[in-house]
CHARMM-style PDB file with segment names, atoms N, HN, CA, C and O in Angstrom:
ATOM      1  N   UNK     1       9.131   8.127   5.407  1.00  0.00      PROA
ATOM      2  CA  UNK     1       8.892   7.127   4.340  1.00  0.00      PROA
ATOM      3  C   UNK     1       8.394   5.816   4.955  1.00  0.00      PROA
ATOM      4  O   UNK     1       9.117   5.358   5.839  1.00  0.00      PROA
ATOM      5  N   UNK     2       7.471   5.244   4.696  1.00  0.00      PROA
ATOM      6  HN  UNK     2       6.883   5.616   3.977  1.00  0.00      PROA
ATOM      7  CA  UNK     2       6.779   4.096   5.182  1.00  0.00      PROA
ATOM      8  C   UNK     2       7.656   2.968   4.295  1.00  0.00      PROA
ATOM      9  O   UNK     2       8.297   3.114   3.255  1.00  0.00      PROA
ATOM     10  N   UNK     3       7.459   1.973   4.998  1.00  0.00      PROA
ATOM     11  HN  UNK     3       6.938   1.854   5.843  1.00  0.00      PROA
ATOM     12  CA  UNK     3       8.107   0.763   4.709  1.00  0.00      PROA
ATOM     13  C   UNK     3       7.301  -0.178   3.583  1.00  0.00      PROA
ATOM     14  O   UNK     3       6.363   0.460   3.105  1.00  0.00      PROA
ATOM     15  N   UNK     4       7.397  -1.244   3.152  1.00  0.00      PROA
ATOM     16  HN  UNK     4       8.159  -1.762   3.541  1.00  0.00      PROA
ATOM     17  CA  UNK     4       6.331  -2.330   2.158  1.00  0.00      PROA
ATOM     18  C   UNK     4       5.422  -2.805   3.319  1.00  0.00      PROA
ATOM     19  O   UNK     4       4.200  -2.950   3.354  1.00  0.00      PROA
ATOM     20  N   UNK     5       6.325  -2.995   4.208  1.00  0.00      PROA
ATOM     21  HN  UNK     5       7.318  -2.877   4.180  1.00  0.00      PROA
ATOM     22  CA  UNK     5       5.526  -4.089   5.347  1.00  0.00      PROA
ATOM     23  C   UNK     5       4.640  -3.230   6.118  1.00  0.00      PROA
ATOM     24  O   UNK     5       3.623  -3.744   6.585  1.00  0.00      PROA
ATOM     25  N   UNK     6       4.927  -1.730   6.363  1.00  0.00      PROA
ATOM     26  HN  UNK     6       5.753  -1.313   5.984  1.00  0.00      PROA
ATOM     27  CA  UNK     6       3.928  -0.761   6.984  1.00  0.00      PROA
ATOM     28  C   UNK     6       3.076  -0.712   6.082  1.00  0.00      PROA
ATOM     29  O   UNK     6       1.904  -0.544   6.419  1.00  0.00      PROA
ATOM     30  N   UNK     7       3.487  -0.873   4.380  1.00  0.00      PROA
ATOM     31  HN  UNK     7       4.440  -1.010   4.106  1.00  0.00      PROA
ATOM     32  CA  UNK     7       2.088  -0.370   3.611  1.00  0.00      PROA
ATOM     33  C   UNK     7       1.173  -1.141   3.217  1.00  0.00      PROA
ATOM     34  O   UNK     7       0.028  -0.755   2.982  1.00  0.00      PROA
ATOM     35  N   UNK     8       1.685  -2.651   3.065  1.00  0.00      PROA
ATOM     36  HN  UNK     8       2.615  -2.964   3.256  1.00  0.00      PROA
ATOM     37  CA  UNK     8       1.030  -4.031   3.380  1.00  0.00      PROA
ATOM     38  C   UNK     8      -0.177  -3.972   4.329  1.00  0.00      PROA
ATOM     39  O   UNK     8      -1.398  -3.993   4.168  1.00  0.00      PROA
ATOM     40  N   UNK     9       0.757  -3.880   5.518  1.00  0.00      PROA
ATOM     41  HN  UNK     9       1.748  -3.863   5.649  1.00  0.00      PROA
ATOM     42  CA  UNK     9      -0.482  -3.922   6.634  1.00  0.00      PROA
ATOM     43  C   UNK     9      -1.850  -2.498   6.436  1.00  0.00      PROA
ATOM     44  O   UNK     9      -2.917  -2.679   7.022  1.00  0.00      PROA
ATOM     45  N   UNK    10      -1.730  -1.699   5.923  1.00  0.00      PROA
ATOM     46  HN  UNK    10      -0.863  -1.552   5.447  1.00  0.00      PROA
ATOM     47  CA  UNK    10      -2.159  -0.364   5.557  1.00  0.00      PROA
ATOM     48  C   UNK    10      -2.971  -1.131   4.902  1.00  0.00      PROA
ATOM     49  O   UNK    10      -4.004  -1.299   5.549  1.00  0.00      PROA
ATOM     50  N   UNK    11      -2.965  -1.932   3.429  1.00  0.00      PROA
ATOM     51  HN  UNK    11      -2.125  -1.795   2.903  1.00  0.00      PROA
ATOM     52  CA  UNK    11      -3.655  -2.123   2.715  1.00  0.00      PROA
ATOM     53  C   UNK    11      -4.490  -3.634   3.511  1.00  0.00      PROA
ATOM     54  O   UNK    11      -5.674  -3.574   3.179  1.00  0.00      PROA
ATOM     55  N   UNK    12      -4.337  -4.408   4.062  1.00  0.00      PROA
ATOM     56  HN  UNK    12      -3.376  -4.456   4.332  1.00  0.00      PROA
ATOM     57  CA  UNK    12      -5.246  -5.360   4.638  1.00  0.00      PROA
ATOM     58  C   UNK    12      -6.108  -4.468   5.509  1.00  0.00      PROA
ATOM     59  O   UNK    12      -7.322  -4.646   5.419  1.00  0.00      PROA
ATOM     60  N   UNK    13      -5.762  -3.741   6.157  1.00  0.00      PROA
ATOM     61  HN  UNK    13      -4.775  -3.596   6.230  1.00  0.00      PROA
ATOM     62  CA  UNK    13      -6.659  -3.307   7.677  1.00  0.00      PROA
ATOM     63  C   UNK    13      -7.783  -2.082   6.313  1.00  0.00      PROA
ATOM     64  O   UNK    13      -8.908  -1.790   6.719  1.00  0.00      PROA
ATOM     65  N   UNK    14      -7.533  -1.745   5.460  1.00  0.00      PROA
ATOM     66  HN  UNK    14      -6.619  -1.982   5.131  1.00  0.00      PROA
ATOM     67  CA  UNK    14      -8.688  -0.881   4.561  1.00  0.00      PROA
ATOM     68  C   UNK    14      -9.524  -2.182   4.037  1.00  0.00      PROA
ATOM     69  O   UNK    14     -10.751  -2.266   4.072  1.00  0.00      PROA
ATOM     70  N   UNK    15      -8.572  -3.244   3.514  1.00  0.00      PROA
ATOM     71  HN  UNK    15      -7.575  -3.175   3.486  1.00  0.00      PROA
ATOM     72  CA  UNK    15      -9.380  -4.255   2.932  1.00  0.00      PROA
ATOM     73  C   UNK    15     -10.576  -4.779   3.615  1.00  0.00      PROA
ATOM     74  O   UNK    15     -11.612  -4.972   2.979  1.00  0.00      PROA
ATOM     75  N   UNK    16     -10.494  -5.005   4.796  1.00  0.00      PROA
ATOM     76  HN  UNK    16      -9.652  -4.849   5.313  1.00  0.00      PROA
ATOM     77  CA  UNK    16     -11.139  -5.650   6.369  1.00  0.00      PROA
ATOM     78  C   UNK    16     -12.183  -4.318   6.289  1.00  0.00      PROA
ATOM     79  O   UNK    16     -13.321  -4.661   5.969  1.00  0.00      PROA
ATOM     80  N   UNK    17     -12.075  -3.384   6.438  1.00  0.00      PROA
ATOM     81  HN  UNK    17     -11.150  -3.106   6.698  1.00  0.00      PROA
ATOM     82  CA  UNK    17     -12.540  -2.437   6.205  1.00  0.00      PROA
ATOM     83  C   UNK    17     -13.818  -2.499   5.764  1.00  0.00      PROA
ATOM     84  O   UNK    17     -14.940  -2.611   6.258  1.00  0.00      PROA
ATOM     85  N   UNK    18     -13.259  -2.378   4.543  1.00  0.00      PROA
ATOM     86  HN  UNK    18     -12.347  -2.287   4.142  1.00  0.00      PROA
ATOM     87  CA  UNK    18     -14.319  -2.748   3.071  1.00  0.00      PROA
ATOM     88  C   UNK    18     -14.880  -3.607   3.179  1.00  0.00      PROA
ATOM     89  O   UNK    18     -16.059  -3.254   3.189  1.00  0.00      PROA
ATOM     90  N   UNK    19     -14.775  -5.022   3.317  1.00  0.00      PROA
ATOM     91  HN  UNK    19     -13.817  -5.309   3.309  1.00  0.00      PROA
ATOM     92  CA  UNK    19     -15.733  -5.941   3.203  1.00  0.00      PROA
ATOM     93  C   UNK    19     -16.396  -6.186   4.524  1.00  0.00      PROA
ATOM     94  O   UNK    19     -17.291  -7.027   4.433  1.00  0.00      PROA
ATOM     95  N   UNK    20     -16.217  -5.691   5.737  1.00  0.00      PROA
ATOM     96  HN  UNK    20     -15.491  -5.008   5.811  1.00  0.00      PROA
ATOM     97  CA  UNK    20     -16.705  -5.957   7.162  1.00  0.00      PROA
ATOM     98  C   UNK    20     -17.638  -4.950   6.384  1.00  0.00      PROA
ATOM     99  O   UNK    20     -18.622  -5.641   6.123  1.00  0.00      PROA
ATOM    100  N   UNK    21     -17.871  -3.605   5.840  1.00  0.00      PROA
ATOM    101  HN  UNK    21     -17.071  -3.044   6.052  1.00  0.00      PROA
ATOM    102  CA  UNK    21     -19.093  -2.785   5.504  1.00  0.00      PROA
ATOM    103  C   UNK    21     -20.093  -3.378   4.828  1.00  0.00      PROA
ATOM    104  O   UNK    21     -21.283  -3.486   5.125  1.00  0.00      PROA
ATOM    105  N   UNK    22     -19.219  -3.922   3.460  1.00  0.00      PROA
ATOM    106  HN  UNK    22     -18.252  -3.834   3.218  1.00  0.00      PROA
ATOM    107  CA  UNK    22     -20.109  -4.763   2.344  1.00  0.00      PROA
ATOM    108  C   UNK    22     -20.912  -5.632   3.093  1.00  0.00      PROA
ATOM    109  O   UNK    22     -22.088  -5.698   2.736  1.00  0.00      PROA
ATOM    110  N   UNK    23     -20.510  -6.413   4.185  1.00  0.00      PROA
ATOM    111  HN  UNK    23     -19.554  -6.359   4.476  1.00  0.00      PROA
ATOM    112  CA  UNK    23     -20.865  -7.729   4.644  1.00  0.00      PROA
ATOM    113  C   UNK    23     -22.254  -6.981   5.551  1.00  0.00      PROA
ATOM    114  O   UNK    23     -22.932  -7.981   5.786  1.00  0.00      PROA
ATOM    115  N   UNK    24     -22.903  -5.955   6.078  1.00  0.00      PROA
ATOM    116  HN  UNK    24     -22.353  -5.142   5.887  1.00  0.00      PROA
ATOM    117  CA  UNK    24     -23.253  -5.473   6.860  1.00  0.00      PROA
ATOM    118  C   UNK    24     -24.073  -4.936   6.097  1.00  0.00      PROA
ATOM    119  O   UNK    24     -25.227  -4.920   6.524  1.00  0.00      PROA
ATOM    120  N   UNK    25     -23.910  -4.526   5.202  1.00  0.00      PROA
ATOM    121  HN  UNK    25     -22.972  -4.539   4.855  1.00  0.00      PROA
ATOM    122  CA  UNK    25     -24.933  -4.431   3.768  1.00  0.00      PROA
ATOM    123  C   UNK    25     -25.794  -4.946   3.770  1.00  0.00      PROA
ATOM    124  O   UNK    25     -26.962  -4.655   4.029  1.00  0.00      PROA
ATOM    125  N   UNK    26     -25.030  -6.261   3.309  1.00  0.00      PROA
ATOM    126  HN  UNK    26     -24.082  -6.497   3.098  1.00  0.00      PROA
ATOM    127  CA  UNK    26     -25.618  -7.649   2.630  1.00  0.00      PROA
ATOM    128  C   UNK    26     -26.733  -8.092   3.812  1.00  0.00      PROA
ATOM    129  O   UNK    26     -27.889  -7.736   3.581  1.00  0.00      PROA
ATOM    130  N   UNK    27     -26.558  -8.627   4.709  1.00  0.00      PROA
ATOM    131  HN  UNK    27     -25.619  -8.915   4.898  1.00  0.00      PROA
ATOM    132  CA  UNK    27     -27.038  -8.606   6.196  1.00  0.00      PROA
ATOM    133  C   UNK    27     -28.147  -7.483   5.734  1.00  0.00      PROA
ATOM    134  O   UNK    27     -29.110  -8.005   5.171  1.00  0.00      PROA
ATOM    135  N   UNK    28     -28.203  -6.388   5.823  1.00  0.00      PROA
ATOM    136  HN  UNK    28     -27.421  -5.964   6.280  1.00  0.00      PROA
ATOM    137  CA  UNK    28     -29.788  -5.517   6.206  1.00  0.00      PROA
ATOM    138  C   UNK    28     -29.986  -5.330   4.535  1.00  0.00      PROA
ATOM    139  O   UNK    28     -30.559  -4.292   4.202  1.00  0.00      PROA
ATOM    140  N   UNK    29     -29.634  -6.089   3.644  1.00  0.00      PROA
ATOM    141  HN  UNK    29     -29.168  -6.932   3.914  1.00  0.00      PROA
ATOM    142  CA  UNK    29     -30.489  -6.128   2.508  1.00  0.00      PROA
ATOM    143  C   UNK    29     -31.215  -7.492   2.275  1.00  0.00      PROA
ATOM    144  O   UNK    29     -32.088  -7.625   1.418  1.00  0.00      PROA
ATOM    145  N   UNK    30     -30.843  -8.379   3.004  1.00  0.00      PROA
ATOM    146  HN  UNK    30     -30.133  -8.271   3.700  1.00  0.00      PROA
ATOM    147  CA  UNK    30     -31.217  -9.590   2.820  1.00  0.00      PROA
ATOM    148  C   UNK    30     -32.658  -9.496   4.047  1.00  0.00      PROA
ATOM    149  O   UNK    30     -33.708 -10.091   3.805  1.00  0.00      PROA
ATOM    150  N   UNK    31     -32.420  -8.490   5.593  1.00  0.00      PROA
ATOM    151  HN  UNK    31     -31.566  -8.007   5.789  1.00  0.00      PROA
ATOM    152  CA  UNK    31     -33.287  -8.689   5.648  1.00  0.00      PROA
ATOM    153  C   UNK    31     -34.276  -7.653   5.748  1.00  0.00      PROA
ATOM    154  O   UNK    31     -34.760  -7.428   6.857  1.00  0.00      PROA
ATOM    155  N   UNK    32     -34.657  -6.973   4.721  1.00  0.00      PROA
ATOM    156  HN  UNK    32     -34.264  -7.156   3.820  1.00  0.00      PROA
ATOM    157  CA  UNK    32     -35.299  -6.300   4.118  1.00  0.00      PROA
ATOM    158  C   UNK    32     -36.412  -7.172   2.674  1.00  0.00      PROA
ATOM    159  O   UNK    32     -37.530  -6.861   2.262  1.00  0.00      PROA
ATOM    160  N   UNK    33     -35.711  -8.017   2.364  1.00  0.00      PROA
ATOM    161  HN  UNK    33     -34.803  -8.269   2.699  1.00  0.00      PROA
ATOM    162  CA  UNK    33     -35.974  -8.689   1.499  1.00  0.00      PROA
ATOM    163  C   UNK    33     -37.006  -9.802   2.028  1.00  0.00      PROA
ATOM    164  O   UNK    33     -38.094 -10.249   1.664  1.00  0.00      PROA
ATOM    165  N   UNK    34     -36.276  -9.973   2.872  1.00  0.00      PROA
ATOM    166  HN  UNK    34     -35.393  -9.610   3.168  1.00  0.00      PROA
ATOM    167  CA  UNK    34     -37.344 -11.213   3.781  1.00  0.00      PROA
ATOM    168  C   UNK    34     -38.817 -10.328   4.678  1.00  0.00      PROA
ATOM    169  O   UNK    34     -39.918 -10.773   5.001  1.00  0.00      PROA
ATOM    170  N   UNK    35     -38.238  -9.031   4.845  1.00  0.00      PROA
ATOM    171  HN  UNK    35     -37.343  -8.669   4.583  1.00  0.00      PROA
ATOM    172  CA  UNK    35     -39.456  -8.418   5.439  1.00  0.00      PROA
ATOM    173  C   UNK    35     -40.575  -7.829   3.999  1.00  0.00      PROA
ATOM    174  O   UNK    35     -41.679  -7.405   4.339  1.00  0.00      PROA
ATOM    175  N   UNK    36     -40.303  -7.833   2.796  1.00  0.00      PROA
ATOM    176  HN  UNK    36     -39.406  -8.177   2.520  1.00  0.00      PROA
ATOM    177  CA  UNK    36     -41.301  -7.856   1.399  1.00  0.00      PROA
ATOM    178  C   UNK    36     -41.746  -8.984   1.314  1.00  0.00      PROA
ATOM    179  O   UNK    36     -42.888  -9.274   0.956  1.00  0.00      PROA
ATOM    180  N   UNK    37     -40.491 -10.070   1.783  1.00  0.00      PROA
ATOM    181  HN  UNK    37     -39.564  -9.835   2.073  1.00  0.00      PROA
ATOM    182  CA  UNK    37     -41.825 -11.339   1.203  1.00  0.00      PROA
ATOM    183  C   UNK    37     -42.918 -11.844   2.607  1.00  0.00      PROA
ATOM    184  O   UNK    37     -43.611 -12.845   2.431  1.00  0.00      PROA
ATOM    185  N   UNK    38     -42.997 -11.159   3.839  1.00  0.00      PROA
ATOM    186  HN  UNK    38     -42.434 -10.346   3.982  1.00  0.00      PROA
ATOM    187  CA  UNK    38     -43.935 -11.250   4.269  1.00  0.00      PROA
ATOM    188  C   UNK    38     -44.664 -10.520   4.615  1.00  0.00      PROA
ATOM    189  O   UNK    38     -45.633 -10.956   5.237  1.00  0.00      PROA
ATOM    190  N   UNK    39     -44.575  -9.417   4.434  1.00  0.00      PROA
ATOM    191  HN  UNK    39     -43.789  -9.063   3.928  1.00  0.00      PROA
ATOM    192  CA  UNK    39     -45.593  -8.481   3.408  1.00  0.00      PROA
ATOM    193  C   UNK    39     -46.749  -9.060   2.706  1.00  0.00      PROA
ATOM    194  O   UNK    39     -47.966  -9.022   2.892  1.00  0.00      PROA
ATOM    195  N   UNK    40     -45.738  -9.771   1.576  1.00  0.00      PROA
ATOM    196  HN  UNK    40     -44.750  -9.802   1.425  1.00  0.00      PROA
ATOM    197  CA  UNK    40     -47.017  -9.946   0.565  1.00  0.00      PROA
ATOM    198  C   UNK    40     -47.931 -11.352   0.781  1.00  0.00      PROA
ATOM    199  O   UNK    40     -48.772 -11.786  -0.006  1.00  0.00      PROA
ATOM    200  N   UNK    41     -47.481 -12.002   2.213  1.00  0.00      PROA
ATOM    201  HN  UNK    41     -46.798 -11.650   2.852  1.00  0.00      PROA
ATOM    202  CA  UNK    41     -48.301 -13.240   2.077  1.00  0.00      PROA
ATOM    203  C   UNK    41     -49.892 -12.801   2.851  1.00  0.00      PROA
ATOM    204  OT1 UNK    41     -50.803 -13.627   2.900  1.00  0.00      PROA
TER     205      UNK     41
END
């Protein structure tokens, strides 16, 4: 049986997780975005 404080930490280290991915996203969509707008100049 896991503890609150084992499942606490369980749920931050997925959270970190998740948004370290999102954030890494964001990053190669932004520059993707910047590589269309010089493209079109």
């Amino acid at each position: 049986m896991i503890t609150l404080n084992e499942f606490l930490w369980i749920v931050i280290i997925l959270l970190a997780l998740c948004v370290s991915s999102l954030y890494k996203q964001k990053i190669q969509l932004e520059e993707e975005l910047e590589k269309l707008k010089d493209d079109r100049q």
